[in-house]
mmCIF file of the C-alpha atoms, coordinates in Angstrom:
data_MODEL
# 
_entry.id   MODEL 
# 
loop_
_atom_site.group_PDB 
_atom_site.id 
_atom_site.type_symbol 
_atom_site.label_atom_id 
_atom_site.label_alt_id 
_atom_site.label_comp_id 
_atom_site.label_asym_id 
_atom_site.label_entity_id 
_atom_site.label_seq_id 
_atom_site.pdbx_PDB_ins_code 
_atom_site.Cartn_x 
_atom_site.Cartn_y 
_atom_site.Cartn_z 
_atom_site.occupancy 
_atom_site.B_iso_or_equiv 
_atom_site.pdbx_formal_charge 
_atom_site.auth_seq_id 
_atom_site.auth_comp_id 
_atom_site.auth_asym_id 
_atom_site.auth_atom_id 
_atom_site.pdbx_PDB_model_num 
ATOM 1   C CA . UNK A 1 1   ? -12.762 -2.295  34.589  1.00 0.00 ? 1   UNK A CA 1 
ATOM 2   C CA . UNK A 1 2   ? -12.801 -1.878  30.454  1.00 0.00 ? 2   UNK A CA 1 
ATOM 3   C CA . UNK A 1 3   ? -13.602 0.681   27.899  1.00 0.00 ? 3   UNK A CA 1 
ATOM 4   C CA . UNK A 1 4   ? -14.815 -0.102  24.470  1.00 0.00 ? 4   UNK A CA 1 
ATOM 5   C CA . UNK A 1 5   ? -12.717 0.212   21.447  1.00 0.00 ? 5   UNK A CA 1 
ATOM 6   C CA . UNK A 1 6   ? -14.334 2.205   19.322  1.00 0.00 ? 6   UNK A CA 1 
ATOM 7   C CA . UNK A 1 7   ? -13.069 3.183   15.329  1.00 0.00 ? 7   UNK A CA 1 
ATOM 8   C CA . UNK A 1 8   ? -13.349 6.434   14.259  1.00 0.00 ? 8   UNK A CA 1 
ATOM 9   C CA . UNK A 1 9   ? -16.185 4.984   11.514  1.00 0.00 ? 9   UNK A CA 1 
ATOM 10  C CA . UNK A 1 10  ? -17.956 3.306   14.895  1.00 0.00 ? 10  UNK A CA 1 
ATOM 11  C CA . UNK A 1 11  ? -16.371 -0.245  14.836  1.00 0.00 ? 11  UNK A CA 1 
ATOM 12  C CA . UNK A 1 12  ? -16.228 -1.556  17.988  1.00 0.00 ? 12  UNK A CA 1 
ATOM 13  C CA . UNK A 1 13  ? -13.648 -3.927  17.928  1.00 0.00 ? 13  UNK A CA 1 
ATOM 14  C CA . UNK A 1 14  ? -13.394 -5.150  21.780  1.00 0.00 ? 14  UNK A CA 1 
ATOM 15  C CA . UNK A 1 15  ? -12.461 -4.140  25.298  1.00 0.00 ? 15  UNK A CA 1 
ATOM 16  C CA . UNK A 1 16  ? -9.097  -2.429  26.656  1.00 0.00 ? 16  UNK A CA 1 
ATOM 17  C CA . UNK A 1 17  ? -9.652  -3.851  30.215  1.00 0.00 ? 17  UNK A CA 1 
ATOM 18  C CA . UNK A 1 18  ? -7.797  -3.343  33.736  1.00 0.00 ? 18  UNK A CA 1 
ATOM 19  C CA . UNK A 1 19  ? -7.509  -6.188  36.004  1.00 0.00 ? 19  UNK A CA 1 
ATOM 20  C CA . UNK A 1 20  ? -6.308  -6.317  39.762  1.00 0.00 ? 20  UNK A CA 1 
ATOM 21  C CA . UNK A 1 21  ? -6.417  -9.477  41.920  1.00 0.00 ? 21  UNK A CA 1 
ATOM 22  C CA . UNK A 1 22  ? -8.712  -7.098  44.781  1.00 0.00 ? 22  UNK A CA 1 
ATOM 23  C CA . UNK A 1 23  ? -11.870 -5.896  44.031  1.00 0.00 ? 23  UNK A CA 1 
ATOM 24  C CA . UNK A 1 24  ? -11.363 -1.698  44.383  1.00 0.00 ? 24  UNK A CA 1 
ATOM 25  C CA . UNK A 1 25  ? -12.809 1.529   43.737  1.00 0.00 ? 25  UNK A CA 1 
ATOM 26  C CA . UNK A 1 26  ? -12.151 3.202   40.328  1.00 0.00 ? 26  UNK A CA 1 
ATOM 27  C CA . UNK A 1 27  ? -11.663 7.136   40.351  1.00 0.00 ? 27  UNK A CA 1 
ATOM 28  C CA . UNK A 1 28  ? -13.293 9.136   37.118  1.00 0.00 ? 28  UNK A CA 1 
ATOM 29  C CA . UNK A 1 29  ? -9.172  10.392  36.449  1.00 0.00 ? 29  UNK A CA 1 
ATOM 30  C CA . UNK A 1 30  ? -8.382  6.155   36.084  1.00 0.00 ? 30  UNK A CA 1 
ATOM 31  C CA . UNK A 1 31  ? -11.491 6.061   34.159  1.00 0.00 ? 31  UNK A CA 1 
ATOM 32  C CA . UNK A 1 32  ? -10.499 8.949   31.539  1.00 0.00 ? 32  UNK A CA 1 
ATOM 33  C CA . UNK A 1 33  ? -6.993  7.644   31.922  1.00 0.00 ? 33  UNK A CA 1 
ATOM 34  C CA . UNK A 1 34  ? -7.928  4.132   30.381  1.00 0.00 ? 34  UNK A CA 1 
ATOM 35  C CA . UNK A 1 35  ? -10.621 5.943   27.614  1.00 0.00 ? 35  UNK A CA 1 
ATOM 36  C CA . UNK A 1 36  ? -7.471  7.746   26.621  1.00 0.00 ? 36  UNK A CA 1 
ATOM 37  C CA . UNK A 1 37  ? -5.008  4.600   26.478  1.00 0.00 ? 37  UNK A CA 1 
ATOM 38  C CA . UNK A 1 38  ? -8.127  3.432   24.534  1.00 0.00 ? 38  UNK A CA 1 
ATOM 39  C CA . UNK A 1 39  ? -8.023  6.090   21.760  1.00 0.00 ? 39  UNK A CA 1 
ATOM 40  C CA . UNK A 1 40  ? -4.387  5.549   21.385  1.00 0.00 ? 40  UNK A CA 1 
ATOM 41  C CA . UNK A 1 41  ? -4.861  1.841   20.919  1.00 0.00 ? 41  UNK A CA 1 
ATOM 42  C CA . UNK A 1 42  ? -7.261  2.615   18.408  1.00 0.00 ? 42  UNK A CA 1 
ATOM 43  C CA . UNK A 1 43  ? -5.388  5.241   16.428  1.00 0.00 ? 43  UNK A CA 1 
ATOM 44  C CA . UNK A 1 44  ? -2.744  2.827   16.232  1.00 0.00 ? 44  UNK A CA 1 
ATOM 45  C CA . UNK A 1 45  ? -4.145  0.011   14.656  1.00 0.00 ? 45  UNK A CA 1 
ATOM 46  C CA . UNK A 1 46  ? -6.054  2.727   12.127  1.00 0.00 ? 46  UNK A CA 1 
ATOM 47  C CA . UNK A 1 47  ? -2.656  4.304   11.494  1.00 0.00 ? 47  UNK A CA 1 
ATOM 48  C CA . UNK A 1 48  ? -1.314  0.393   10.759  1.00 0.00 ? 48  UNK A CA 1 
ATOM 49  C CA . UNK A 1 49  ? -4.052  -0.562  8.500   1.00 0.00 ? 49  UNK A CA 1 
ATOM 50  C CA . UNK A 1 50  ? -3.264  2.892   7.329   1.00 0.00 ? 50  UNK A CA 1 
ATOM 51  C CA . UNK A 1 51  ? 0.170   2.174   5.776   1.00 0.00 ? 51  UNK A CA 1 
ATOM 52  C CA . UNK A 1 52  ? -0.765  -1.738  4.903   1.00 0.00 ? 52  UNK A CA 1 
ATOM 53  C CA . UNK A 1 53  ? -3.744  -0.140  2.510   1.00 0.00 ? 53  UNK A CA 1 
ATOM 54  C CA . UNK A 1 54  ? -1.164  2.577   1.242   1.00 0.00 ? 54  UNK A CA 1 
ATOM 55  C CA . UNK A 1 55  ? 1.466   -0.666  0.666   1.00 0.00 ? 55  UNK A CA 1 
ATOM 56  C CA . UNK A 1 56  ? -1.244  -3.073  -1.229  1.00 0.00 ? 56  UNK A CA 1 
ATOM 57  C CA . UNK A 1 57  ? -1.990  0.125   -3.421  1.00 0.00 ? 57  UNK A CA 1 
ATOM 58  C CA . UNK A 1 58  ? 1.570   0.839   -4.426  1.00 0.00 ? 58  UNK A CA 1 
ATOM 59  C CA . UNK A 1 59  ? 1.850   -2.854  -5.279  1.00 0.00 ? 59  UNK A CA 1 
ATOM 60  C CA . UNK A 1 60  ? -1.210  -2.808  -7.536  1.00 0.00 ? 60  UNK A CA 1 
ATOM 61  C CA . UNK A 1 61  ? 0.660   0.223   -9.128  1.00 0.00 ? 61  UNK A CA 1 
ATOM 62  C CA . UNK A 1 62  ? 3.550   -1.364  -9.833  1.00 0.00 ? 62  UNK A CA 1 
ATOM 63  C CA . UNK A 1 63  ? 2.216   -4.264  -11.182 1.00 0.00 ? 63  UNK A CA 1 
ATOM 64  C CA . UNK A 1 64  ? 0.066   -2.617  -13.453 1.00 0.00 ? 64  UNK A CA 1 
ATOM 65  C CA . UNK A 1 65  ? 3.190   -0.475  -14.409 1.00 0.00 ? 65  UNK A CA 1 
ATOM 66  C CA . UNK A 1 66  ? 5.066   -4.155  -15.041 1.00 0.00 ? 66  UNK A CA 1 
ATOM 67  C CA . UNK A 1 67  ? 1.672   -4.912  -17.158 1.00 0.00 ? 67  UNK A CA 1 
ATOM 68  C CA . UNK A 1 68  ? 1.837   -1.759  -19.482 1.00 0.00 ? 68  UNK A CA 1 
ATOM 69  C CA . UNK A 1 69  ? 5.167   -1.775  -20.008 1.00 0.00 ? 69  UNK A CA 1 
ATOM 70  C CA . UNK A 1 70  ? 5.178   -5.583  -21.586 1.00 0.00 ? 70  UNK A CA 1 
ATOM 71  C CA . UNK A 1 71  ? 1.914   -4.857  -23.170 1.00 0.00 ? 71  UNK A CA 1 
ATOM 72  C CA . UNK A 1 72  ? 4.019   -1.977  -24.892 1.00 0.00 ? 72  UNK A CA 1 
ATOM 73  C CA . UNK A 1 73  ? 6.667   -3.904  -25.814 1.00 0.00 ? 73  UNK A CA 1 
ATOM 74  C CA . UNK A 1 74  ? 5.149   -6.802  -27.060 1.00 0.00 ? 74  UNK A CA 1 
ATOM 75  C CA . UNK A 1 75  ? 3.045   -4.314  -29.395 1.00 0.00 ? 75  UNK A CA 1 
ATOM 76  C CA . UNK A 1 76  ? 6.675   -3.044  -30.299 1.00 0.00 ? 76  UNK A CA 1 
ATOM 77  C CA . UNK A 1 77  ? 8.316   -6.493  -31.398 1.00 0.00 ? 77  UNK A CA 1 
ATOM 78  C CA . UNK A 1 78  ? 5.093   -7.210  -33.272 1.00 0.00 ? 78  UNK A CA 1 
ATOM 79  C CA . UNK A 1 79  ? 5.654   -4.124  -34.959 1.00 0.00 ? 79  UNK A CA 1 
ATOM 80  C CA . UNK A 1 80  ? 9.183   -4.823  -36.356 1.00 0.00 ? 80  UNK A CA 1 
ATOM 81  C CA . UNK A 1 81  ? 7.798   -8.214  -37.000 1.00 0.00 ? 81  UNK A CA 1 
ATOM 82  C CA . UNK A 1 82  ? 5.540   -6.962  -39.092 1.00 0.00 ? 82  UNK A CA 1 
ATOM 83  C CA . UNK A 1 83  ? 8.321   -4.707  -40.715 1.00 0.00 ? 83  UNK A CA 1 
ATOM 84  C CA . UNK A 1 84  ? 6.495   -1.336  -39.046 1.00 0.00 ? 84  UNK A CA 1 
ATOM 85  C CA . UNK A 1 85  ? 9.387   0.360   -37.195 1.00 0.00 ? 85  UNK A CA 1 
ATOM 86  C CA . UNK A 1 86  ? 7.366   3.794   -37.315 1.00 0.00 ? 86  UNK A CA 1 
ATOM 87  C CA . UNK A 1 87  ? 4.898   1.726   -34.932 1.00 0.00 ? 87  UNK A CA 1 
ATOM 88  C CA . UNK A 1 88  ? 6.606   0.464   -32.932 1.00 0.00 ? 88  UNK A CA 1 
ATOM 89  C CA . UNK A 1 89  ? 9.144   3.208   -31.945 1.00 0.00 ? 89  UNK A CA 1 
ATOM 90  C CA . UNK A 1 90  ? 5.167   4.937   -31.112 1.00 0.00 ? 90  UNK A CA 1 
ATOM 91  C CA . UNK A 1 91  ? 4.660   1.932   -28.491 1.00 0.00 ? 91  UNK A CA 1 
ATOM 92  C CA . UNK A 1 92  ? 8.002   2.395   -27.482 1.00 0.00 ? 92  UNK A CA 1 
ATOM 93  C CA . UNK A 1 93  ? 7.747   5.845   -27.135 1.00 0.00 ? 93  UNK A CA 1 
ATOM 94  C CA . UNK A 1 94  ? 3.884   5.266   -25.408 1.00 0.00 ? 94  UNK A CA 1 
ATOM 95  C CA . UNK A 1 95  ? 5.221   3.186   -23.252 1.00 0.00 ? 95  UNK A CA 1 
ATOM 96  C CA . UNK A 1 96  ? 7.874   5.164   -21.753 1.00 0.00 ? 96  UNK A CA 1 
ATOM 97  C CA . UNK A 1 97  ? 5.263   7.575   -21.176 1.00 0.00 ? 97  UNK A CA 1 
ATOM 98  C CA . UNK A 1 98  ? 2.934   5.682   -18.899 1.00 0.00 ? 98  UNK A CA 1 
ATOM 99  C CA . UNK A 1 99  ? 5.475   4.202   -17.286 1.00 0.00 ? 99  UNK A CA 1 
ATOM 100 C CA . UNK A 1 100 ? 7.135   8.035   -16.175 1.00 0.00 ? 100 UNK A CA 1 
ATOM 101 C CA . UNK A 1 101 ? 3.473   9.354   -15.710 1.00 0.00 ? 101 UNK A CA 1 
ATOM 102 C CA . UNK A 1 102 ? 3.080   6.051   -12.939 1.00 0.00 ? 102 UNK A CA 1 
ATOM 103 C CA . UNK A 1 103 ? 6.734   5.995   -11.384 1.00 0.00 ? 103 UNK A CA 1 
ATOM 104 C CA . UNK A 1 104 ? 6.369   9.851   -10.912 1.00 0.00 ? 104 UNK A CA 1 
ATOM 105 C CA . UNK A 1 105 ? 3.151   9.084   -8.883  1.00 0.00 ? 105 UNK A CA 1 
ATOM 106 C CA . UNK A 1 106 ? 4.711   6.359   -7.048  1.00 0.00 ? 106 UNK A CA 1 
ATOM 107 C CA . UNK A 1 107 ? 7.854   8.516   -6.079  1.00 0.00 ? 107 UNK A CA 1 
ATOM 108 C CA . UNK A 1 108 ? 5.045   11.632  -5.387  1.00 0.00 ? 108 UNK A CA 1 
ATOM 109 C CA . UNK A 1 109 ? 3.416   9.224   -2.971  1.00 0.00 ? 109 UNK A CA 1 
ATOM 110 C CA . UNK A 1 110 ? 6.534   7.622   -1.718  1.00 0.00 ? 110 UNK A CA 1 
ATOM 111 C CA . UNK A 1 111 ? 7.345   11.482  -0.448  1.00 0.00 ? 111 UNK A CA 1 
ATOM 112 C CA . UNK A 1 112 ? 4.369   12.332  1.229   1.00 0.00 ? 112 UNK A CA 1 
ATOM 113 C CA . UNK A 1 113 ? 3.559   8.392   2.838   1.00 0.00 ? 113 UNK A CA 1 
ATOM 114 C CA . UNK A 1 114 ? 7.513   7.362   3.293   1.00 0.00 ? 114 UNK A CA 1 
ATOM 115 C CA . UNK A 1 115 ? 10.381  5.831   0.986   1.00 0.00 ? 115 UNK A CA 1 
ATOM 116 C CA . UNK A 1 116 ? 9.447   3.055   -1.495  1.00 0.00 ? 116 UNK A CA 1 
ATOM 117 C CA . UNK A 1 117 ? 11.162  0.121   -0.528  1.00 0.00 ? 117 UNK A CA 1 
ATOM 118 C CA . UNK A 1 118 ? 13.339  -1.944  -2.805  1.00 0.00 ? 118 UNK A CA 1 
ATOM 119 C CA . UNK A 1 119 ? 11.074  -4.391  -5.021  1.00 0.00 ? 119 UNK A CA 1 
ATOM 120 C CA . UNK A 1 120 ? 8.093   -2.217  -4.671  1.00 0.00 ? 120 UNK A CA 1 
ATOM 121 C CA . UNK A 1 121 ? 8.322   -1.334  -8.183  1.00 0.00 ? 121 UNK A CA 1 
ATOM 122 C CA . UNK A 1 122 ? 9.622   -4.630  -9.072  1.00 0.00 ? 122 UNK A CA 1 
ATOM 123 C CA . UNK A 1 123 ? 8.601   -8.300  -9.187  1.00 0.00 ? 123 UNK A CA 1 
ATOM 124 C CA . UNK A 1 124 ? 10.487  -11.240 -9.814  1.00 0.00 ? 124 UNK A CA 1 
ATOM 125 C CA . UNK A 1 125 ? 10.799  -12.370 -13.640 1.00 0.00 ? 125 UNK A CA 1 
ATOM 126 C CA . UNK A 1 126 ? 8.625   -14.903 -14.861 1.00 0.00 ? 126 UNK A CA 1 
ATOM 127 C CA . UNK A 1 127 ? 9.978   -18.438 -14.883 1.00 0.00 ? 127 UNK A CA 1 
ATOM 128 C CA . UNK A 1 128 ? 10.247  -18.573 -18.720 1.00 0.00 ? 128 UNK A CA 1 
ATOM 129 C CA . UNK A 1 129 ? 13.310  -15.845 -18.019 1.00 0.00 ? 129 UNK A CA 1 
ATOM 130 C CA . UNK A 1 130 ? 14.799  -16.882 -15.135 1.00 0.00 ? 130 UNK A CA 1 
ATOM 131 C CA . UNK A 1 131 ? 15.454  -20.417 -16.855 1.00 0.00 ? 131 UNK A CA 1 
ATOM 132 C CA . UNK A 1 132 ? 17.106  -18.939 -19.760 1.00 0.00 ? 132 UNK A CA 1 
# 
């Protein structure tokens, strides 16, 4: 005997199924009894994809946080290059900015979906700076 399972957006994604080695007769209390090991299968693989979506999101966050912040401070050094420290304590000053305006988001999700854990707001260092 099997019940479908059934998203909450109407994806079926296969069978939960009950197997004995006799043939026998299935009450409607077993039958409700499976659909309800069902919806629990279901709600946790939604509740799984759930906090992998949530993950791949903060990721993207971070990395774009890791973008803005060397965008900033390349704009900075060009900016003292230039012999413009005015300008470039303004992309300093930018940049600090977006980056508390993201990390505050991060850390305001972090509360209500879990704890960030360590690297999520990090990556590794390019190879140009790990050789030197």
């Amino acid at each position: 005997m099997g019940v479908p399972l059934v998203t909450h957006d109407g994806y079926s994604l296969g069978t939960l199924n009950v197997i004995d080695f006799q043939p026998r007769e299935v009450t409607a209390a077993e039958v409700e009894t499976l659909r309800d090991l069902a919806g629990i299968v279901v709600d946790e693989l939604e509740l799984r994809l759930d906090a992998l979506s949530q993950l791949s999101e903060r990721r993207r966050q971070a990395l774009e946080l890791n973008d803005d912040v060397v965008q900033g401070l390349a704009l900075a050094q060009l900016a003292l290059q230039a012999d413009h420290p005015e300008r470039a304590r303004d992309a300093i000053a930018a940049t600090l900015e977006a980056a508390q305006r993201l990390v505050t988001e991060l850390l305001q999700n972090a509360g209500a979906h879990g704890n960030l854990e360590p690297g999520d707001l990090v990556r590794s260092a390019p190879a140009a700076l790990r050789r030197g």
